[in-house]
N, C-alpha and C positions, 0 to 999 in steps of 0.2 A: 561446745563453746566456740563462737567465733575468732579466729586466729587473731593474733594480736601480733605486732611489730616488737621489737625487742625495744626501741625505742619509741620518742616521738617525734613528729614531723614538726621541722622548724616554722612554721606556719601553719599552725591546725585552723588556723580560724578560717582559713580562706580555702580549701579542702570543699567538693562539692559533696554536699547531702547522700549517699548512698540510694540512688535512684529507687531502687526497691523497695526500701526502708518505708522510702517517703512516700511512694505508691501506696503503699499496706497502709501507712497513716490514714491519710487523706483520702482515701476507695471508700474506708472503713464508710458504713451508711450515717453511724450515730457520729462519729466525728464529721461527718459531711455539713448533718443538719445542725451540729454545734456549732461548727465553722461558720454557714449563712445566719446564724440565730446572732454569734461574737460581732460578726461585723456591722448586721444592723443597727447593734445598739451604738457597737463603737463610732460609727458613720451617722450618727443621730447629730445636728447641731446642736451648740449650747447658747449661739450666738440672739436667737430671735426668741418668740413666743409658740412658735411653731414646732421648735426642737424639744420645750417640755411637754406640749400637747402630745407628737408623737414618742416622746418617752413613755407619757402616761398611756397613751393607746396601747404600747407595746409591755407593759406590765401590765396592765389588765387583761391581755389576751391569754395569761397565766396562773391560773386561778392562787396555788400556791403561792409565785411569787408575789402576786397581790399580798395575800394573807402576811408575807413574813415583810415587806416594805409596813403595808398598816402597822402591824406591832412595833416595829421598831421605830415609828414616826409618834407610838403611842407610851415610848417608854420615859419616865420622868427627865430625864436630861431634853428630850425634845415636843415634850407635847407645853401648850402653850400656859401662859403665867395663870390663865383661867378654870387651867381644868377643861377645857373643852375637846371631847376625844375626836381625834382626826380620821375620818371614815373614807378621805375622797384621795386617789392619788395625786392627783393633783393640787392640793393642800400637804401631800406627806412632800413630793417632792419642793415646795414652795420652805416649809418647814426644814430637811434634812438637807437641800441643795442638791442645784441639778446633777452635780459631777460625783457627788456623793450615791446618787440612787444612782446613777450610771452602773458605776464601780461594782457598786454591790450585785446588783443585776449581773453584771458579768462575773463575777464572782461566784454566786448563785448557779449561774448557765454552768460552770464548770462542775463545779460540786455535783450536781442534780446528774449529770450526763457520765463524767469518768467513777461513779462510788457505781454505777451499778457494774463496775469491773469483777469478776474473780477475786481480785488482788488486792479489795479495798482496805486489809488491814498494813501493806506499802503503800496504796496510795493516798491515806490521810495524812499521813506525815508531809507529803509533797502541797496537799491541798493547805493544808493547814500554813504550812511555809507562804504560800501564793497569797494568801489572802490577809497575815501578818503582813507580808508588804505592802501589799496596796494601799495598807490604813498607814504607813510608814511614808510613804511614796506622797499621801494625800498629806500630811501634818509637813511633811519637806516642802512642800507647793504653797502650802498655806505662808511659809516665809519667806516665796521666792520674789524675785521682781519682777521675771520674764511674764510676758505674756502667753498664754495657755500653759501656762505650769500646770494647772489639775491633768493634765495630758500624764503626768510622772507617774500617778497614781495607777494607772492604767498599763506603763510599759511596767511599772514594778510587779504586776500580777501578772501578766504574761511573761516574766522575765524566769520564772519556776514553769513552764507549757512542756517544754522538752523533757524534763525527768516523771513530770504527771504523766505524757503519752506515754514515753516508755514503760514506767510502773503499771499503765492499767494493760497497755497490749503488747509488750514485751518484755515479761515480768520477767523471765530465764534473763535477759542480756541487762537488765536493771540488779539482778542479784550480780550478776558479774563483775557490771561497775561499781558497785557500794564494796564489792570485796576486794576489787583493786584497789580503790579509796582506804579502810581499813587498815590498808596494811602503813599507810602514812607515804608512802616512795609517789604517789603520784595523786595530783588534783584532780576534782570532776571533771576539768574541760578536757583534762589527760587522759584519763581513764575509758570518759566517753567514746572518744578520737579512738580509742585502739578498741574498745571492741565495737563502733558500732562503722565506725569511718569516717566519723561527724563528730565535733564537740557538741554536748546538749545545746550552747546558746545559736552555734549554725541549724540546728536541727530546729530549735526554738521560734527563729528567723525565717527558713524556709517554709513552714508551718503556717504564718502567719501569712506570709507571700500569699499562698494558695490561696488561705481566707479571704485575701484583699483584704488586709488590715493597712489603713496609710501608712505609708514609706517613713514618717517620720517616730511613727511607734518601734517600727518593726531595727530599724538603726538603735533604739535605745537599748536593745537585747545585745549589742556584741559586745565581745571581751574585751574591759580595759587589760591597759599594760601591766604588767606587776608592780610593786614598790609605790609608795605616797604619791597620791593624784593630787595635780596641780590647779590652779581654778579655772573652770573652763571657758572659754573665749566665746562660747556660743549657749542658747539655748538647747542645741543640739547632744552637744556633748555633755553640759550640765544634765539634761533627762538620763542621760547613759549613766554619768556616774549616779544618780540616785539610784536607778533602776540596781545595779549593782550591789549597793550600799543597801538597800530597803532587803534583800536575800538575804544577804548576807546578816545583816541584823537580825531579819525573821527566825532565822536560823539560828543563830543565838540564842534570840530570846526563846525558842524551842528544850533547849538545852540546857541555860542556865537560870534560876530565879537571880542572882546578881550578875546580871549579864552584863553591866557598863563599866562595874571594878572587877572584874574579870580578868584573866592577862590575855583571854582573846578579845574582852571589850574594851583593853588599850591598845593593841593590835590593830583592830578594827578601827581605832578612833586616827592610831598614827596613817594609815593606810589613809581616810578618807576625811579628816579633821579638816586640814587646811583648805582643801578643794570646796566644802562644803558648809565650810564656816560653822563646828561642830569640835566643843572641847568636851571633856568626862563628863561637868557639871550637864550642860547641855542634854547630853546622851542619856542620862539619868530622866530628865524632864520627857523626853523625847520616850521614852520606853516606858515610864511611869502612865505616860497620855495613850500611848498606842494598849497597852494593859486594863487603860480603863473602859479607851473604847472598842474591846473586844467584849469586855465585859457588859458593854452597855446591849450591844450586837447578842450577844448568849442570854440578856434578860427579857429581851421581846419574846422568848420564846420560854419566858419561866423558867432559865436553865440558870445555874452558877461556874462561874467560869475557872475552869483550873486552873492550879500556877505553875507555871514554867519551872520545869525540874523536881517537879513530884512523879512520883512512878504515877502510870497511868492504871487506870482500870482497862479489863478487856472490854472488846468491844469498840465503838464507834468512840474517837473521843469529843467532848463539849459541842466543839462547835461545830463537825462534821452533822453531829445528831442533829443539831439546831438545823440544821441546813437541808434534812430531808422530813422536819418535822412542817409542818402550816398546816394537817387535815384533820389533827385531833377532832374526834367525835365531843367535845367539851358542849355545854348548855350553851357557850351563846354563840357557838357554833352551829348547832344541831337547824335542824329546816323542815319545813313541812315535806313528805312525800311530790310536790309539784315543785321544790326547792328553794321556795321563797323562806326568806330564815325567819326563825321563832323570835326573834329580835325587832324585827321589821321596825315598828314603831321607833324604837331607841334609836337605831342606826337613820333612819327617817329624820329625828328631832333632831341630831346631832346634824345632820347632812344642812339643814336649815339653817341651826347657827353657824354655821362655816359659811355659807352663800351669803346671809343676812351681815355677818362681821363684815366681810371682803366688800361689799356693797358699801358698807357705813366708811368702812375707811377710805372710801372714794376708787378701789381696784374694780370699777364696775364694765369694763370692756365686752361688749356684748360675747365673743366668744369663749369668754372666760368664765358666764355668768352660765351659758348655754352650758359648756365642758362639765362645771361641776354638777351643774343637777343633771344632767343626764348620768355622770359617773355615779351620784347619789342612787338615783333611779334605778341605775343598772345593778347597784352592788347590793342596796337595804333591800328590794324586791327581790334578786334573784334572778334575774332573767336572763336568757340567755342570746339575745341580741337586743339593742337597744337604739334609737336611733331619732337624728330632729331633721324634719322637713320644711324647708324652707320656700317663700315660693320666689319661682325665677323668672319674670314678667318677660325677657327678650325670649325665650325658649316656650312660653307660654304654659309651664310645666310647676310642679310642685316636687323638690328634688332632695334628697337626702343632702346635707352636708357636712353630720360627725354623726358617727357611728361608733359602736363597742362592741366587745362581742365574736361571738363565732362569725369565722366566715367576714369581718366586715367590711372589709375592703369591697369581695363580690357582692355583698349583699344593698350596702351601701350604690354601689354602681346602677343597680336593676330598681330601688326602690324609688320609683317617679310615675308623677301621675299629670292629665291635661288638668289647667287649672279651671276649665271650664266644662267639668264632670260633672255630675248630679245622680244622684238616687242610690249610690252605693256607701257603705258603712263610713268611708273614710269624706266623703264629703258632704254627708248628712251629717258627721258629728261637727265639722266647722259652721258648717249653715246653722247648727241648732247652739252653737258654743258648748256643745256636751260634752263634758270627762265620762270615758267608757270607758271600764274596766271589766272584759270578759274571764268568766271563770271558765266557760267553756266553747269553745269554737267549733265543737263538733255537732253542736247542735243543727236544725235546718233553715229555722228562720235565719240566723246569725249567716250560715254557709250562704244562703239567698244574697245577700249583702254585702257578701266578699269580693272585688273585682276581680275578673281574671289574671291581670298583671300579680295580684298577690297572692291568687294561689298555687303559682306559678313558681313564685320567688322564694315565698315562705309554707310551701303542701304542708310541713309537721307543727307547723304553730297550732297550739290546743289552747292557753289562757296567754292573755293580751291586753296589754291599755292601749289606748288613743287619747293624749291630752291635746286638745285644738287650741293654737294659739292665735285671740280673736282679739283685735283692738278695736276701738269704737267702729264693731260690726264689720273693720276689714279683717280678713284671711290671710295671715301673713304665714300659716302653717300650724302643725303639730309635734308633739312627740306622741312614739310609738316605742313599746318595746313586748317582747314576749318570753315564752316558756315552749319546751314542748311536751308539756304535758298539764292537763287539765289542774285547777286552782280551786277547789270544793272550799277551802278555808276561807276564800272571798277578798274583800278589802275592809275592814272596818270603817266603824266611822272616823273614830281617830286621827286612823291612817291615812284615810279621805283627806283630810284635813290638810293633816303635812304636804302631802303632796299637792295640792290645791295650792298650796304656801309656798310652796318649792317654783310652782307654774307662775304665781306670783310675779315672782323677784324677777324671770324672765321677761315677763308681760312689761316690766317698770323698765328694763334694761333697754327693752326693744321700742318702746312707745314715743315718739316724735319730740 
């Protein structure tokens, strides 16, 4: 056991990180690549069109997290007054909000990276705390006035970072602290400080540092003062006291199913009532909402949500399971051996009235109209890069410009062609206006026809379309997407169809 002080240090907050400590954190590989995965998303704008686009890019490159965003975008609280099932991320996040899929996303990244610990029967308890606040954090912003409040939502989840690390990679010095705690003589940030040399919310803080998490997140994690907080002068400090406030509740409501008449949930309310404009009734409404939308969160995945202060079952609880589940082998799940799904059609049809609604309601923005059917494309088919070619008359080039998919950034960069080519597959199908849908490329007539640039870029592509997008006889481009692995089940006629329809909407978006 690491030695401990007999006291505490009259300043633990300001105490540097135990170098070491924080080394073994941050070295670790899987914390490394969770740390660049948190900041991308967290560093994602909310402000333009361009910040949902790259949201949506960056859950689709997840196949899971795809899967548990769709469901949840697909569950009666949020799927639309019509009935019409929501297949495209870019419709879930339009539907659930941008700061809302953020959240969850990052919520997800942790869950998904610290449960595959040793220790995951300490670390659900922490996970579970982290991710009750965030939805506490986000219902507090919802009534704020500041601008970028949904920012709250986000330090409340990282505001639980410090006892998660510890619990998954230093489970010995995490039983230490909880047995300090235990004994009632000393708080977590107390406890912390003396065995590790850090309070968890320094440790929380430095943590994030490393990540490059913005300065203004990584401040909402320090400790307030003790005794009733007063209202705060700034956006700044209002985020800190939520952040605080949203644990600390999570926690509770962990604990207790009447966790607002409580005599810790009038504690809790004297502590942060006034500062946060937050009496019992309130707190009541407040935890009734966050109970239901955990609930709603645990039914995208067919799951029922436990109640706070029932003994648990062993095992993983609710909403930790939900959190590793998105690959069920279920029917409309399942896919052909080349991976295109057994649904195709359905998710096809669906993908149509989504572009076809957005269009009528006048949301007709060429990149927007481009975005979903390509995400249609890529998800109903299966493929696993998917991509629109646009052409770019100053470079005299025909050039990727959104792409999905493995790889797409590099693959995206390399897929360009002169727009004054001829006789190879991709500029015979603009010149003839043909929709080509290859089940196999390994063939040798097909291989004849393949340019070098693309067998260069894409060697493992085996099935493939080329849709050409051709307005009165001009070449303004294609889409393209693939598999790598051959497609013997073909394209129906149907299917033809939908997608034909899908090409449609685009053709009418782009057209003069």
């Amino acid at each position: 056991m690491s030695s401990a002080p007999h006291g505490v240090p009259p300043d633990p907050d300001h105490r540097p990180v135990r170098g070491l400590l924080l080394q073994k954190l941050c070295g670790d590989e899987g914390l490394f690549a969770l740390g660049a995965s948190v900041a991308r998303v967290v560093q994602l704008a909310s402000s333009d069109d361009e910040g949902s686009q790259s949201l949506a890019y960056y859950v689709l490159s997840d196949v899971a997290l795809t899967q548990k965003i769709l469901r949840l975008s697909n569950t009666p609280t949020y799927r639309t007054a019509n009935g019409t099932a929501v297949t495209t991320i870019s419709r879930a996040i339009s539907l659930l909000g941008f700061n809302n899929v953020k959240t969850t996303a990052l919520a997800m990244l942790l869950v998904d990276t610290l449960l595959n610990s040793k220790h995951a029967q300490s670390v659900r308890v922490e996970l579970e705390a982290a991710l009750c606040a965030s939805l506490i954090g986000r219902e507090m912003a919802r009534h704020s006035f500041y601008q970028g409040a949904e920012e709250a939502s986000i330090g409340a989840l990282f505001k639980n970072i410090g006892p998660l690390l510890i619990a998954s990679h230093e489970h010995e010095r995490f039983r230490e602290i909880r047995a300090l705690m235990a004994g009632g003589e000393y708080t977590q940030g107390q406890a912390s400080q003396m065995i590790l040399g850090s309070s968890y919310d320094v440790l929380s803080a430095a943590v994030l540092r490393e990540w490059k998490i913005p300065d203004v997140i990584v401040r909402a994690l320090s400790t307030l003062p003790p005794g009733p907080q007063k209202v705060a002068v700034n956006r700044q400090e209002w985020m800190r006291q939520v952040a605080s406030f949203s644990i600390d509740s999570a926690k509770l409501l962990g604990r207790r199913a009447d966790a607002a008449d409580s005599a810790d949930g009038r504690a809790l309310q004297a502590r942060y009532g006034v500062a946060l404009g937050v009496d019992i009734a309130q707190m009541r409404v407040l935890f009734a909402t966050v109970r239901k939308e955990m609930g709603v969160l645990l039914e995208s995945m067919n799951l029922e949500a436990g109640v706070p202060g029932e003994a648990r079952a062993e095992g993983l609880p609710n909403v930790l399971l939900l959190a590793t589940m998105g690959t069920a082998d279920t029917e409309e799940d399942s896919c052909h051996p080349s991976g295109k799904p057994t649904n195709a059609r359905e998710l096809l049809l669906a993908g149509v009235q989504e572009v076809t609604q957005m269009r009528a309601a006048g949301q007709s923005r060429v990149n927007e109209v481009i975005l979903k059917v390509l995400e249609t494309l890529y998800g109903s088919m299966g493929f696993r890069y998917a991509t629109v070619c646009l052409k770019d008359a100053r470079s005299g080039l025909f050039r990727a410009r959104l792409s999905l998919g493995e790889k797409q950034a590099e693959r995206q960069g390399g897929f360009q062609f002169p727009i004054a080519g001829a006789g190879d597959l991709f500029h015979l199908a603009m010149e003839n206006d043909a929709d080509l849908m290859i089940a196999d490329a390994a063939g040798p007539k097909i291989r004849e026809l393949l340019p070098e640039w693309y067998r260069s870029l894409l060697p493992d592509a085996r099935s493939f379309i080329v849709l050409p997008l051709v307005v009165q006889k001009v070449q303004l481009g294609l889409f393209y997407a693939d598999r790598v692995k051959p497609a013997p089940e073909g394209v129906p006629p149907d299917e033809a169809s939908l997608i034909r329809a899908l090409k449609a909407q685009v053709l009418q978006a782009l057209a003069p």
